[in-house]
DRENPA-3360 file (N, C-alpha, C; in nm, 2 decimals, always signed):
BEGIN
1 = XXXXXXXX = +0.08/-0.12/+0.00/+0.00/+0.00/+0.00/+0.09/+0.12/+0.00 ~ +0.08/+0.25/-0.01/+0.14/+0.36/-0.03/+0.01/+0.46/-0.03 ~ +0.09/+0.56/+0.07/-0.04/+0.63/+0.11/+0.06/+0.79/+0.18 ~ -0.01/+0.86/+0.18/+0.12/+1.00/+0.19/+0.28/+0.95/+0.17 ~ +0.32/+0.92/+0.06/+0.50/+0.89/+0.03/+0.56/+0.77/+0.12 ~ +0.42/+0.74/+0.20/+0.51/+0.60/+0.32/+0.45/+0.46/+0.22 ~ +0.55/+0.38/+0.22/+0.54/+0.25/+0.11/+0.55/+0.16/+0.25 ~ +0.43/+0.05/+0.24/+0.45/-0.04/+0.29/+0.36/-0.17/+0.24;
9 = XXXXXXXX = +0.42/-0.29/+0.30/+0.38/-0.42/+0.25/+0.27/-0.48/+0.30 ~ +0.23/-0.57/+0.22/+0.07/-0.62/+0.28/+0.14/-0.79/+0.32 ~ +0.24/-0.81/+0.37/+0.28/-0.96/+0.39/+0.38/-0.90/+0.49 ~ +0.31/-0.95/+0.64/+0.39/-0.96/+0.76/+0.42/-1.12/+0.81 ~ +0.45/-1.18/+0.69/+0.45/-1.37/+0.72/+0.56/-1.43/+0.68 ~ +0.61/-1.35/+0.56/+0.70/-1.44/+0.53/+0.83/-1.38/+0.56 ~ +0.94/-1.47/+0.53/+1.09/-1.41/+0.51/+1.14/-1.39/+0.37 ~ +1.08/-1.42/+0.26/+1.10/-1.41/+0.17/+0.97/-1.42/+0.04;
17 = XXXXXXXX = +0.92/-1.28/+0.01/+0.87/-1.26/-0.07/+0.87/-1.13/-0.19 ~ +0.79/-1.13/-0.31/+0.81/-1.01/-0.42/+0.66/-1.01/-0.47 ~ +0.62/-0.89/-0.48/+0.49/-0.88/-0.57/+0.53/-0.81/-0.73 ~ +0.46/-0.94/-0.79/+0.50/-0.94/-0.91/+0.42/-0.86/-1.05 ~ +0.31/-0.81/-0.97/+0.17/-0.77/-1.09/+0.03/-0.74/-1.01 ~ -0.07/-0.64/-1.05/-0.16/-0.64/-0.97/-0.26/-0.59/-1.04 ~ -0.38/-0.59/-0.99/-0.48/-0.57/-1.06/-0.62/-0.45/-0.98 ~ -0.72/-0.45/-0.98/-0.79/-0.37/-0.91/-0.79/-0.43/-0.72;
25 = XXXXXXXX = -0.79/-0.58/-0.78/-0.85/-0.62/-0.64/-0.71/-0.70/-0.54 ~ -0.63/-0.72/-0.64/-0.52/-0.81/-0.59/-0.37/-0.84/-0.65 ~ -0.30/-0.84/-0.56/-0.14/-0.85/-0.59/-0.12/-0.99/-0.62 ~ -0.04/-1.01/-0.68/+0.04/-1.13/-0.73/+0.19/-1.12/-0.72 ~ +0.22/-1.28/-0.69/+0.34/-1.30/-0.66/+0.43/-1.42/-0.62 ~ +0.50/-1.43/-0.50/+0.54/-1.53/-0.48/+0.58/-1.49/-0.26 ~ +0.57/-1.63/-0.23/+0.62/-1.58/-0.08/+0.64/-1.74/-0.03 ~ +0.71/-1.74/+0.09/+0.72/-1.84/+0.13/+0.69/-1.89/+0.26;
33 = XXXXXXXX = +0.56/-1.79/+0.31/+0.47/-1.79/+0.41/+0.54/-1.85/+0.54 ~ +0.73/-1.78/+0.55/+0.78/-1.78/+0.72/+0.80/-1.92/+0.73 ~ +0.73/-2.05/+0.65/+0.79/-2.20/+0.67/+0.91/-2.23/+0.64 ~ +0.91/-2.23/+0.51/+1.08/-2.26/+0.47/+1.09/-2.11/+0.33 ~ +1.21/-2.15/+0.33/+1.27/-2.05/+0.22/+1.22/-2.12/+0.05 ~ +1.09/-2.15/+0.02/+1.03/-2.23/-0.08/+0.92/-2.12/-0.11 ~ +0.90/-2.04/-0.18/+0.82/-1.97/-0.22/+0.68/-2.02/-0.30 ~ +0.58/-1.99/-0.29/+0.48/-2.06/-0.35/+0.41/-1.90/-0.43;
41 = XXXXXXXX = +0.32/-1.95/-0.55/+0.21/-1.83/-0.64/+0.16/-1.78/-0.48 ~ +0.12/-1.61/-0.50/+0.05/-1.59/-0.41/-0.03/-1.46/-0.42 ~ -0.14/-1.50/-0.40/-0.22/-1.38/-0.38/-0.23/-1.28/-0.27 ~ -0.21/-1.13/-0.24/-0.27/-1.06/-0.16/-0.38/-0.97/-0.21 ~ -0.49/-1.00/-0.13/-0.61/-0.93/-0.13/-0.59/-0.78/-0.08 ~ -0.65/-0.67/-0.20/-0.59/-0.56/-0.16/-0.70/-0.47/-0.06 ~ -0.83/-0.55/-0.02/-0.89/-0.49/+0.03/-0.85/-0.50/+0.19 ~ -0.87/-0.64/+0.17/-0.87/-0.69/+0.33/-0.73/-0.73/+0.35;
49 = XXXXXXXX = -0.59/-0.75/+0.29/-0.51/-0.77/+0.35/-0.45/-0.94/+0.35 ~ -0.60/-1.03/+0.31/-0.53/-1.15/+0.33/-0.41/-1.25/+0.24 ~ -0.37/-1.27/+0.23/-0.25/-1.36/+0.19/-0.28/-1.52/+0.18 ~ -0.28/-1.54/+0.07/-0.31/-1.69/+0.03/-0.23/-1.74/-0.07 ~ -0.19/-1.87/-0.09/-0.12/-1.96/-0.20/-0.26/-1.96/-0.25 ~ -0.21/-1.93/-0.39/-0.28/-1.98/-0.55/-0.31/-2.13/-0.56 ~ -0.41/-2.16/-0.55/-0.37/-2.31/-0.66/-0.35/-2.39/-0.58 ~ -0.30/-2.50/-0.64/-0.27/-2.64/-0.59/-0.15/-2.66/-0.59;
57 = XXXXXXXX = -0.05/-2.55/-0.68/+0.06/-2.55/-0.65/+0.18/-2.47/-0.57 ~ +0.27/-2.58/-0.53/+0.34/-2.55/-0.36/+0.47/-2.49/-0.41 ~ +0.53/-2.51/-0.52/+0.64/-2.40/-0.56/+0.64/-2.36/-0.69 ~ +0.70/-2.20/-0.65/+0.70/-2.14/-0.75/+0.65/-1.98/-0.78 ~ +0.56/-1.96/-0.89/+0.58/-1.79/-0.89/+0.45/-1.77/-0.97 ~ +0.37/-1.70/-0.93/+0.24/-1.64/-1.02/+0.30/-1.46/-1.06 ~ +0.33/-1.46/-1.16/+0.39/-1.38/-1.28/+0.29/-1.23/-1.30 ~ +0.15/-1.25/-1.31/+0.07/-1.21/-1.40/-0.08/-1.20/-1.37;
65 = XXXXXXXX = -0.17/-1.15/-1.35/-0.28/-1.07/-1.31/-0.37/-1.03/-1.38 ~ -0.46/-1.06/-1.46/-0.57/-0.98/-1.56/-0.68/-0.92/-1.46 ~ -0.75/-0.87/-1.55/-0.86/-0.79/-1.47/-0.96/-0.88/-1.50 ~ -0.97/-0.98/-1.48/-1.08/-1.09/-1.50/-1.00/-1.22/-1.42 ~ -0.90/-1.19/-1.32/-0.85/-1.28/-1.22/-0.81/-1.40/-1.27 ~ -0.75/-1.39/-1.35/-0.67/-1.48/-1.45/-0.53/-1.48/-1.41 ~ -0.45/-1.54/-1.38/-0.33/-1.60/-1.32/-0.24/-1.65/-1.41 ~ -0.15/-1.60/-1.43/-0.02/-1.67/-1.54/+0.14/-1.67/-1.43;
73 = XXXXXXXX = +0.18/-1.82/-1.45/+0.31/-1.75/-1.37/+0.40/-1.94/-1.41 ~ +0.50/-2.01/-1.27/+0.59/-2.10/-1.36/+0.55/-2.17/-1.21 ~ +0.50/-2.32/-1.23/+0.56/-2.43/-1.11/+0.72/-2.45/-1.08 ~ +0.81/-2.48/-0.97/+0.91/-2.54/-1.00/+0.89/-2.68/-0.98 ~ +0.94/-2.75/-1.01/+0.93/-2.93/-1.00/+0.99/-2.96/-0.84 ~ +0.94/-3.07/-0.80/+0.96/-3.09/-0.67/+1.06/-3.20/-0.65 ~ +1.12/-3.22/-0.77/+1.22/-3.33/-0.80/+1.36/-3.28/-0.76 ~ +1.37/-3.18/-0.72/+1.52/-3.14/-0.70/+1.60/-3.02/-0.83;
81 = XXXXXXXX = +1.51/-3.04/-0.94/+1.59/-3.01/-1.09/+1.57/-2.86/-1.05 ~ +1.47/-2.79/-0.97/+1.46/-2.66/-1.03/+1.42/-2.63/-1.13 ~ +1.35/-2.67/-1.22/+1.33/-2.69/-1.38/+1.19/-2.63/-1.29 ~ +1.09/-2.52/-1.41/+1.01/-2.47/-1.40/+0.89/-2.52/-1.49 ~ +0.82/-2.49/-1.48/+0.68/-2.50/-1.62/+0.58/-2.42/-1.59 ~ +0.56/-2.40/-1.68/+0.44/-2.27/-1.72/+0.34/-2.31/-1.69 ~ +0.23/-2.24/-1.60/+0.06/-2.27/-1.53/+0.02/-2.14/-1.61 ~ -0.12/-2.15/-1.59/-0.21/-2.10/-1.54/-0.37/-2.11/-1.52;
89 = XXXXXXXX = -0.42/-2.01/-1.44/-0.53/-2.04/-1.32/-0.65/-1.97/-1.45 ~ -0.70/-2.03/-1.45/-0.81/-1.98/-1.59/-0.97/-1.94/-1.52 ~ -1.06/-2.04/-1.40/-1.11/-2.06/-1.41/-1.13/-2.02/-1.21 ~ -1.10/-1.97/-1.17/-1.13/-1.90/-1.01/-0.98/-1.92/-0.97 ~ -0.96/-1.83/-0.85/-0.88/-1.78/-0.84/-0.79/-1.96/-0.69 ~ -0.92/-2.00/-0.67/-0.92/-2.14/-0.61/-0.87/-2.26/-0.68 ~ -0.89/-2.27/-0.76/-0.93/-2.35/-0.87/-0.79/-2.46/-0.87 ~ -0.77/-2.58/-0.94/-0.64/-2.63/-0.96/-0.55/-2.53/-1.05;
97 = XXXXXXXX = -0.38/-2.52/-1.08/-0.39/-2.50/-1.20/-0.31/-2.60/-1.31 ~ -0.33/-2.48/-1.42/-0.31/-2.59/-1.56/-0.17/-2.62/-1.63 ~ -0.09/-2.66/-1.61/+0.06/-2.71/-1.65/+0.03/-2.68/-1.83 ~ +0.10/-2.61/-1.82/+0.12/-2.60/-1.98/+0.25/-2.67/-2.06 ~ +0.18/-2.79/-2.14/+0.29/-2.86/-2.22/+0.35/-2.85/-2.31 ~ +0.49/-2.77/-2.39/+0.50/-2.74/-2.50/+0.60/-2.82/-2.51 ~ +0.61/-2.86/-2.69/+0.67/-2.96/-2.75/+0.85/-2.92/-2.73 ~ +0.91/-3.07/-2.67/+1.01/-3.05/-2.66/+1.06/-2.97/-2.56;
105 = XXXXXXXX = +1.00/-2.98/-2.48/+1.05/-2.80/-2.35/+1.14/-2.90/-2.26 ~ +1.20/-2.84/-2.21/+1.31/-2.87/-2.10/+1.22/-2.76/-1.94 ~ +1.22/-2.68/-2.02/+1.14/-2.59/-1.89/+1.05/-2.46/-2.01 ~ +0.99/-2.38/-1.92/+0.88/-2.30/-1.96/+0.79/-2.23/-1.85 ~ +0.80/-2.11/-1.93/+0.75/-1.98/-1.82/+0.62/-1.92/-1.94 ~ +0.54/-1.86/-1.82/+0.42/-1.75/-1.88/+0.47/-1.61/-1.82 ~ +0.45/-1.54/-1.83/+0.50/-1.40/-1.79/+0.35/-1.30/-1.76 ~ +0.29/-1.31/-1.88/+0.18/-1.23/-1.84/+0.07/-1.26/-1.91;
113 = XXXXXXXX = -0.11/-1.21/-1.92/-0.12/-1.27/-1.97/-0.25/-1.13/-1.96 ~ -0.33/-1.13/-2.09/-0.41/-0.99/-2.16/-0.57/-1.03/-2.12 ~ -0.64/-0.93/-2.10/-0.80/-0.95/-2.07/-0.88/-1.06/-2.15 ~ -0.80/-1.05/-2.30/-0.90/-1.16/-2.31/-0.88/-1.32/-2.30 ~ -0.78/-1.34/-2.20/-0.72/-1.47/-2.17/-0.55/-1.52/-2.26 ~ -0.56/-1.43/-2.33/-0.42/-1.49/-2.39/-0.30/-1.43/-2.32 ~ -0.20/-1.54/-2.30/-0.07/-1.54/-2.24/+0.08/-1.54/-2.32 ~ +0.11/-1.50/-2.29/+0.29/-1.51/-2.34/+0.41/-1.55/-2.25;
121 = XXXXXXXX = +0.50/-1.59/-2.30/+0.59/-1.63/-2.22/+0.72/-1.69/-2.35 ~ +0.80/-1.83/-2.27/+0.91/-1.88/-2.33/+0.93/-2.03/-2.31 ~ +0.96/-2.08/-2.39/+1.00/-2.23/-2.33/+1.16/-2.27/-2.38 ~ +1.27/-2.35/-2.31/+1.36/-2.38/-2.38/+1.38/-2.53/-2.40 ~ +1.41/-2.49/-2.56/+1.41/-2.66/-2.63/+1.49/-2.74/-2.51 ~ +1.45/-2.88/-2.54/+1.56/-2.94/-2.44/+1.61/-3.01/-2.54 ~ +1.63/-3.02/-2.69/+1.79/-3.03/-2.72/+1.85/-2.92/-2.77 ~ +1.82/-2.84/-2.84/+1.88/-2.72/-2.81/+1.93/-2.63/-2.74;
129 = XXXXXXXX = +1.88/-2.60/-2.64/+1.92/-2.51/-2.53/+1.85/-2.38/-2.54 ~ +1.79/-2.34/-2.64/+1.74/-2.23/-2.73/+1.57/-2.18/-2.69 ~ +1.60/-2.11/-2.66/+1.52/-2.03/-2.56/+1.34/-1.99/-2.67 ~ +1.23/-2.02/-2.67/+1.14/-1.98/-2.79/+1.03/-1.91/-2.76 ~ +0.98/-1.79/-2.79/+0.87/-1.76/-2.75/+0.76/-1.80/-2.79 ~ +0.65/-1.82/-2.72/+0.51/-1.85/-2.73/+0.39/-1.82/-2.68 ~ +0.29/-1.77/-2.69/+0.16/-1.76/-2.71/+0.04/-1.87/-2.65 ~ +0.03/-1.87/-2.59/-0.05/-1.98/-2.51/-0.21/-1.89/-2.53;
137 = XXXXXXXX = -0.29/-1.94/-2.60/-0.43/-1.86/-2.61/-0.54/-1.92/-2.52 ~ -0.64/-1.86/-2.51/-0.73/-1.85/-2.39/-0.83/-1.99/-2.40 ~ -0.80/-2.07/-2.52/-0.88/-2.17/-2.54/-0.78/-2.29/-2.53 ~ -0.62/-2.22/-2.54/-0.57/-2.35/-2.48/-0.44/-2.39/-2.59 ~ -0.48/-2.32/-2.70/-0.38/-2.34/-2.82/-0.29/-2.27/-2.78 ~ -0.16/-2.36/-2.88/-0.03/-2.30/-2.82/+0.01/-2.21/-2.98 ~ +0.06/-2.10/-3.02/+0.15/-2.07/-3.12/+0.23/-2.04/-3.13 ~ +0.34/-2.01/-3.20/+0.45/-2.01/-3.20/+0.53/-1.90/-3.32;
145 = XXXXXXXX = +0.57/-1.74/-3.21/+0.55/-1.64/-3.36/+0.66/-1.65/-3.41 ~ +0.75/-1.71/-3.44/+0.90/-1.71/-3.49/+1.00/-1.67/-3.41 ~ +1.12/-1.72/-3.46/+1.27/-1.67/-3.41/+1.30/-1.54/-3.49 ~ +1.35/-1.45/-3.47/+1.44/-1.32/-3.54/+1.54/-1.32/-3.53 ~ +1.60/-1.46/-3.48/+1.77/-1.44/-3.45/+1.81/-1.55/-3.34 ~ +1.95/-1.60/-3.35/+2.01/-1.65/-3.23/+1.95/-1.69/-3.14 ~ +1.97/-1.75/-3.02/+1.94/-1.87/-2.90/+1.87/-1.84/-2.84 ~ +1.77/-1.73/-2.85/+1.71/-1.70/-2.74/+1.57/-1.57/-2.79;
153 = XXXXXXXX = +1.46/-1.61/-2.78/+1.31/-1.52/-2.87/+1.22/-1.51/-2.71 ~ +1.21/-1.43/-2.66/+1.13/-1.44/-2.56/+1.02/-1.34/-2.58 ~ +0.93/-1.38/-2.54/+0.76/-1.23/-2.52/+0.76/-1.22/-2.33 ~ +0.75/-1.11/-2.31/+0.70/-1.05/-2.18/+0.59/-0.99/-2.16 ~ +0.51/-0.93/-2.25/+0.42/-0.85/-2.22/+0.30/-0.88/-2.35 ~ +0.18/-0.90/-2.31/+0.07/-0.85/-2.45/-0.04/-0.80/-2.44 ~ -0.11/-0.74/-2.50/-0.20/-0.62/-2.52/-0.33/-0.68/-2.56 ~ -0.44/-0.65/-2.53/-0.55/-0.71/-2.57/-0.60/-0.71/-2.73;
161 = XXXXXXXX = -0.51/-0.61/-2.76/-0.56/-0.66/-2.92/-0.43/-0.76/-2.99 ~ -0.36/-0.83/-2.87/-0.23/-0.93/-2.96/-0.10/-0.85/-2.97 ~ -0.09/-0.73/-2.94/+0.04/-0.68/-2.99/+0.12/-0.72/-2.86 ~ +0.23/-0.79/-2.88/+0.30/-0.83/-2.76/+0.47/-0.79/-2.77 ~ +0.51/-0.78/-2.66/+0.67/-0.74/-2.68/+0.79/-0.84/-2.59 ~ +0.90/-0.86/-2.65/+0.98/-0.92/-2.55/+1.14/-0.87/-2.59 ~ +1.22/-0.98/-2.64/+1.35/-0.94/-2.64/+1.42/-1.10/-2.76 ~ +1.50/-1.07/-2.82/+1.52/-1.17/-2.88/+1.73/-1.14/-2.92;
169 = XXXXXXXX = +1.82/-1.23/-2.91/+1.94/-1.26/-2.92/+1.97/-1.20/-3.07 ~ +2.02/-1.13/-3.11/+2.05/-1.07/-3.22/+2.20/-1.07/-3.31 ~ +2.27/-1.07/-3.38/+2.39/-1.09/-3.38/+2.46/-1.01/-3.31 ~ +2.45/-0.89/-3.29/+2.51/-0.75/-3.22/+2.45/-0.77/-3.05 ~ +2.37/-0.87/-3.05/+2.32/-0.84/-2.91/+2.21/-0.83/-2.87 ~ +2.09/-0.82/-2.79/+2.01/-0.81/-2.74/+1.91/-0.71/-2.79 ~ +1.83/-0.79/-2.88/+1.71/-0.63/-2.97/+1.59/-0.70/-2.86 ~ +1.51/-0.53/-2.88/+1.41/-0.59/-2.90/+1.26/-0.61/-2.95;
177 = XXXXXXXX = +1.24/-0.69/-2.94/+1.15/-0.79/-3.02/+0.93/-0.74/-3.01 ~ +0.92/-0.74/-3.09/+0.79/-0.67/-3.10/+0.72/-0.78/-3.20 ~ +0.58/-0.83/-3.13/+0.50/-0.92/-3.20/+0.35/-0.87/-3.22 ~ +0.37/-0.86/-3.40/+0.23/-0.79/-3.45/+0.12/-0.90/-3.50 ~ +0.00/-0.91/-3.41/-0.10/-1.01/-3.51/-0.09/-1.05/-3.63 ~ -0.08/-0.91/-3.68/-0.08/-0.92/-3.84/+0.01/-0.96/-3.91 ~ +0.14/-0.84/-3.87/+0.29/-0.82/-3.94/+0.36/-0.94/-3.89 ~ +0.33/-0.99/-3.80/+0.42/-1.09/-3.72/+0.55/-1.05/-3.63;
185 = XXXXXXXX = +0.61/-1.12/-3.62/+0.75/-1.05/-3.51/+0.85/-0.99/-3.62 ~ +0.90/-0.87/-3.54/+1.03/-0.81/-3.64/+1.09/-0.70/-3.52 ~ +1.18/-0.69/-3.57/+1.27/-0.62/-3.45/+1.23/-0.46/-3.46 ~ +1.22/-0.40/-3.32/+1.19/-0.23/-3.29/+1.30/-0.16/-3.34 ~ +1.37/-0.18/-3.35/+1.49/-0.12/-3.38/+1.50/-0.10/-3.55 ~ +1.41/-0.18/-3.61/+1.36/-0.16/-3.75/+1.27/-0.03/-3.80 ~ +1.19/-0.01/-3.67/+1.10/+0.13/-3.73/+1.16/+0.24/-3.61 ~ +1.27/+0.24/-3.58/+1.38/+0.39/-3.58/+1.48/+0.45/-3.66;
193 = XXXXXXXX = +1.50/+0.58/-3.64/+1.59/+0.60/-3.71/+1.73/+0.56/-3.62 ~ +1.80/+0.48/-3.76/+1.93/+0.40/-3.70/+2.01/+0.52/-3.70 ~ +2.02/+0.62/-3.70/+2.13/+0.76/-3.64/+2.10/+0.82/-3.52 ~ +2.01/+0.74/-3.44/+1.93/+0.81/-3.32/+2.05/+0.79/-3.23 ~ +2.13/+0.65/-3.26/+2.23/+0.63/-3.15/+2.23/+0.53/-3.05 ~ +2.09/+0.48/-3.04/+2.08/+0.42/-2.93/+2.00/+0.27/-2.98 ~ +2.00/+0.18/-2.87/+1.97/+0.01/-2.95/+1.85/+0.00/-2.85 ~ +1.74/-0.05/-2.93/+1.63/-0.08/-2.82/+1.64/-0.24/-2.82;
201 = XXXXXXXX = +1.67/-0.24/-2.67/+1.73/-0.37/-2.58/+1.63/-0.49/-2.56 ~ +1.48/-0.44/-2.51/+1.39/-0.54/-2.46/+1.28/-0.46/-2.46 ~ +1.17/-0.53/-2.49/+1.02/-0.44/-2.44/+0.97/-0.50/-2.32 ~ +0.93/-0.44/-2.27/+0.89/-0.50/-2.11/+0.76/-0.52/-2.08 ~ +0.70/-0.40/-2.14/+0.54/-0.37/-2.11/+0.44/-0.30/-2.23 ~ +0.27/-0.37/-2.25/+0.24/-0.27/-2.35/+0.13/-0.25/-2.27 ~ +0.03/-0.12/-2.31/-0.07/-0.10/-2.29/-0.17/-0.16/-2.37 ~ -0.29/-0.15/-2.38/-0.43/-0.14/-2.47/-0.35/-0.08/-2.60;
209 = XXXXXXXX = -0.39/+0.09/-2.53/-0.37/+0.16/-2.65/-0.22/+0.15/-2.73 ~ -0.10/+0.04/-2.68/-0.03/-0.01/-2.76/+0.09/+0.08/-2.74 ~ +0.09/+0.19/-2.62/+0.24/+0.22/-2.58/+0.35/+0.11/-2.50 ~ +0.45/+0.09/-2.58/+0.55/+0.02/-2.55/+0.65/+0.09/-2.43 ~ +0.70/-0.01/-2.33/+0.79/+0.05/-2.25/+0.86/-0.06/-2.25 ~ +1.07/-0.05/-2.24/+1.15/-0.07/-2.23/+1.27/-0.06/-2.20 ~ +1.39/-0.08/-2.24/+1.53/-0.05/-2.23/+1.63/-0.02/-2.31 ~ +1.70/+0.11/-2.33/+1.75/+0.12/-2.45/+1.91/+0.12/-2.41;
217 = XXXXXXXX = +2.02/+0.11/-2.48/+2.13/+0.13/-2.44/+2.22/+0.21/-2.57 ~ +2.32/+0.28/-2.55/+2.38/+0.33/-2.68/+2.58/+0.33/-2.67 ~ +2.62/+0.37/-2.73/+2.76/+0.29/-2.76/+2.85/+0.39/-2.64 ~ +2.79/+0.46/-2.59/+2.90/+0.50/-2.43/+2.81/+0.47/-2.28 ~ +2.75/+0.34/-2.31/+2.73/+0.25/-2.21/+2.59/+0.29/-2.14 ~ +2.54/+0.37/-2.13/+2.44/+0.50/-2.08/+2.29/+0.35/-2.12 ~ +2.24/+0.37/-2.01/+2.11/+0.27/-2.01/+1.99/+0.33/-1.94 ~ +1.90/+0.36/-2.02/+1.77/+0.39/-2.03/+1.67/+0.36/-2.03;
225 = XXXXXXXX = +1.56/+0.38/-1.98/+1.41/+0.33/-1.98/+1.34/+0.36/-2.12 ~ +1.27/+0.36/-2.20/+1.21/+0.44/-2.33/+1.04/+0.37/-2.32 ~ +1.00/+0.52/-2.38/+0.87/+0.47/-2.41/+0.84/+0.51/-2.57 ~ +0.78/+0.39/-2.63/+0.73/+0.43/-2.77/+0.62/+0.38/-2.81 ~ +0.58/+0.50/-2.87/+0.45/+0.47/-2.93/+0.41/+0.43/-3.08 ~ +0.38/+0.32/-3.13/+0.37/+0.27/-3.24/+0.25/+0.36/-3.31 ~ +0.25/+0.42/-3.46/+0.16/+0.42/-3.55/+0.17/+0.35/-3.69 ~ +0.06/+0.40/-3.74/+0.07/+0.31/-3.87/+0.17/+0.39/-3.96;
233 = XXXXXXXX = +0.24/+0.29/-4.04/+0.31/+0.43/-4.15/+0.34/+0.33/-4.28 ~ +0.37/+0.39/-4.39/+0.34/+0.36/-4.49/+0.43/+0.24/-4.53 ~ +0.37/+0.14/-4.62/+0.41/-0.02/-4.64/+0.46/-0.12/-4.52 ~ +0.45/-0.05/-4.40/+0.48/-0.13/-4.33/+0.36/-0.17/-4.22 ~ +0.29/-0.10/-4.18/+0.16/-0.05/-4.14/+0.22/-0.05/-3.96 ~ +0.34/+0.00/-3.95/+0.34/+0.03/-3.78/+0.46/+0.08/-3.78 ~ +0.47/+0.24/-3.72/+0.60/+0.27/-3.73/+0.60/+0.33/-3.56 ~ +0.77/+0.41/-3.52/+0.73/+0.46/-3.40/+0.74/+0.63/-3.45;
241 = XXXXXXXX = +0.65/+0.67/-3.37/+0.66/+0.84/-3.38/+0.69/+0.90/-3.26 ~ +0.74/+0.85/-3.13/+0.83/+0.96/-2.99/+0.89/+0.84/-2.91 ~ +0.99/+0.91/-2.90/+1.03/+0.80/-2.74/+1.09/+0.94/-2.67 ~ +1.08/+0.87/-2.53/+1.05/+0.93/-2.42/+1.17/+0.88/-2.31 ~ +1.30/+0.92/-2.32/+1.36/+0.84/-2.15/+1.22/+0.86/-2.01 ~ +1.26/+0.77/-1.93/+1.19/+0.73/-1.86/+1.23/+0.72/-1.71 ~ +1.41/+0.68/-1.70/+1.47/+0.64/-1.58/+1.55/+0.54/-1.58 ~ +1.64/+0.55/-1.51/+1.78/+0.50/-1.58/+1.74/+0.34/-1.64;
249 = XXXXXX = +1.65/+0.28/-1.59/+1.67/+0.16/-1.63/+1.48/+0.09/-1.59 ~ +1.45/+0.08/-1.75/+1.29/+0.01/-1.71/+1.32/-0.14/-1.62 ~ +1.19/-0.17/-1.55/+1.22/-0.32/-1.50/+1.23/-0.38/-1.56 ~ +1.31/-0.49/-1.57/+1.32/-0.63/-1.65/+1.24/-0.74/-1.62 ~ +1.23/-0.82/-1.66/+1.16/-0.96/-1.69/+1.26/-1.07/-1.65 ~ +1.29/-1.18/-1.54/+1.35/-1.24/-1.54/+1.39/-1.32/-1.66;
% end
């Protein structure tokens, strides 16, 4: 809560917790409710205060929050591996949740997930090593919007009309990666001018109305937050028209 400039926490239980995403009525996250140092998905209710594990599952992290109390986030295995997999709670906030299986995964995360049920996130091949982003939609289908490069395509964030953003392995380094319904995935760093100086790193977060926030960096080390706003522009039908620093450094996405 935060109330005249004083910040304080709604979890006086655990020794180790993070709120990860929130919505009108409730935080999401992870905590390890003071037992052991094992964190489990967790809800705090922003009215009343109370604190509950998510689900049926005992470790791990609830990511992500819709305004229709929709839950995206990663199990860890109780096998010892640490190896993760991607849930989510579709159907009350009680409810079991749902292990999401994608082909060939070694592990796999959801990150967040848009009003009308659809999710994004990553899974990495297990014989590759190769990191892929994916699309988990609200009826359960999985797609798959392509690679743009190198070992590693991830999505963090998507918008209710499908526009989603993440980060993907580039030859020079770390772009990032913007996924259009339509246009499909192609790198942000495509609709700037490349004399601006600076590399857009990762997208973190989008809105509705389709403002992008991320991280930009430029060749005397200087690391930035940016905000950009996509419009249409000619043959390509999405360009950006402002970015905005923001603060030295937007949040990242594990």
């Amino acid at each position: 809560n935060h109330s005249s400039g004083v910040t304080t926490s709604p979890d006086n239980v655990s020794d180790l917790s993070q709120i990860l995403d929130l919505n009108v009525d409730y935080f999401v996250g992870e905590a390890d409710f003071g037992i052991a140092i094992v964190p489990r998905p967790t809800l705090w209710d922003r009215a009343t205060g109370a604190m509950t594990a998510i689900g049926n599952v005992t470790r791990g992290s609830a990511n992500a929050i819709n305004n229709n109390d929709q839950v995206v986030g990663n199990v860890v295995h109780d096998d010892g591996s640490g190896v993760r997999q991607a849930f989510r709670l579709m159907n009350g906030l009680n409810g079991d949740a749902e292990l999401i299986d994608t082909p060939n995964a070694f592990e796999s995360v959801l990150w967040d997930v848009n009003d009308i049920g659809d999710s994004v996130g990553f899974y990495i091949d297990e014989n590759t090593g190769a990191r892929s982003a994916f699309i988990c939609r609200a009826d359960g289908t999985l797609e798959f919007p392509g690679a743009l490069g190198g070992s590693s395509n991830t999505l963090n964030c998507i918008n209710a009309s499908g526009l989603a953003g993440g980060q993907f392995l580039s030859a020079s380094g770390p772009h990032a990666y913007l996924f259009d319904p339509v246009l499909g995935p192609m790198d942000l760093n495509d609709l700037i001018d490349p004399a601006s100086g600076w590399t857009l790193r990762e997208i973190t977060g989008v809105t509705d109305e389709g403002y992008l926030v991320g991280y930009r960096t430029n060749a005397q080390g200087l690391t930035q937050g940016f905000i950009a706003i996509p419009v249409p522009g000619p043959g390509t039908g999405i360009g950006i028209v402002a970015f905005g620093a923001m603060a030295n450094m937007a949040r990242r996405r594990r």
